[in-house]
N, C-alpha and C positions, 0 to 999 in steps of 0.2 A: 368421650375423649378427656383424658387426665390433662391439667392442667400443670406446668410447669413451677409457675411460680406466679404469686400473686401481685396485681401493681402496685406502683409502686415501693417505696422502700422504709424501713424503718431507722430509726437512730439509731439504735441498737447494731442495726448492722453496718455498721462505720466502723465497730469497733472489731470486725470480723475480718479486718486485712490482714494482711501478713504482718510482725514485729517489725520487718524493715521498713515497711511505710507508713507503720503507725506512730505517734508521737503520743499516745495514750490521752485521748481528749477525754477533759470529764464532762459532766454533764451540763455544767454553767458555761463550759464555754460550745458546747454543742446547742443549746439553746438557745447562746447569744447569733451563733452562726445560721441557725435554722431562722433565727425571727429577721437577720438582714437579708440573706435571701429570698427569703417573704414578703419583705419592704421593698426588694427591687425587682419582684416580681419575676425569678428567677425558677421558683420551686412553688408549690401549692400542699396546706395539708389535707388528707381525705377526711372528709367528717367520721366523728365519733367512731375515729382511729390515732393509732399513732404513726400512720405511715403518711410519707409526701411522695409527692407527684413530681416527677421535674417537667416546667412547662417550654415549649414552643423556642421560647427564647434564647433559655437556659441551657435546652437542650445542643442551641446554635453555640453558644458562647462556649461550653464544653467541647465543641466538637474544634473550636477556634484554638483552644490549649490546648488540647490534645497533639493538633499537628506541629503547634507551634516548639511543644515541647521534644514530638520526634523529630523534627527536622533542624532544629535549632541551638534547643538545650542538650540532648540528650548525644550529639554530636561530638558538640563543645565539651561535654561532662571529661569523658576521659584524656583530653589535650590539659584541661586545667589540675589533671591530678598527679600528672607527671613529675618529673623530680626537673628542677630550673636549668641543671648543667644537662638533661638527655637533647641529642637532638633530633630535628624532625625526618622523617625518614618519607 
């Protein structure tokens, strides 16, 4: 049986998003962000690779932005981009 894809992820593939949600990270600051989510025990790196693991926790706290961003922000996004004089309909 083929395998999909392998765990975990690399750095490398952050920079594989679309242009619209990428803000083109470089590498000092992908590093700085990999070793605070390391620190807070959010992610793990796999030995003698370049890929991390997202752990347990991490994985909750993701799943915490996520809804909060559908159900919250992502709402809100297009009321705040309106022009001041339209009104609400």
């Amino acid at each position: 049986m083929k395998r999909c894809a392998e765990p975990g992820h690399k750095a490398r593939g952050l920079r594989t998003l679309p242009p619209r949600l990428r803000q083109q990270p470089r590498p000092p600051q992908l590093r700085y962000d990999l070793a605070k989510l390391r620190a807070k025990g959010l992610v793990a790196k796999l030995r003698n690779s370049r890929r991390y693991r997202l752990l347990p926790q991490g994985y909750s706290i993701c799943l915490i932005f996520l809804k909060l961003f559908e159900r919250v922000y992502a709402p809100l996004t297009p009321a705040s981009q309106r022009p001041s004089g339209s009104k609400l309909s």
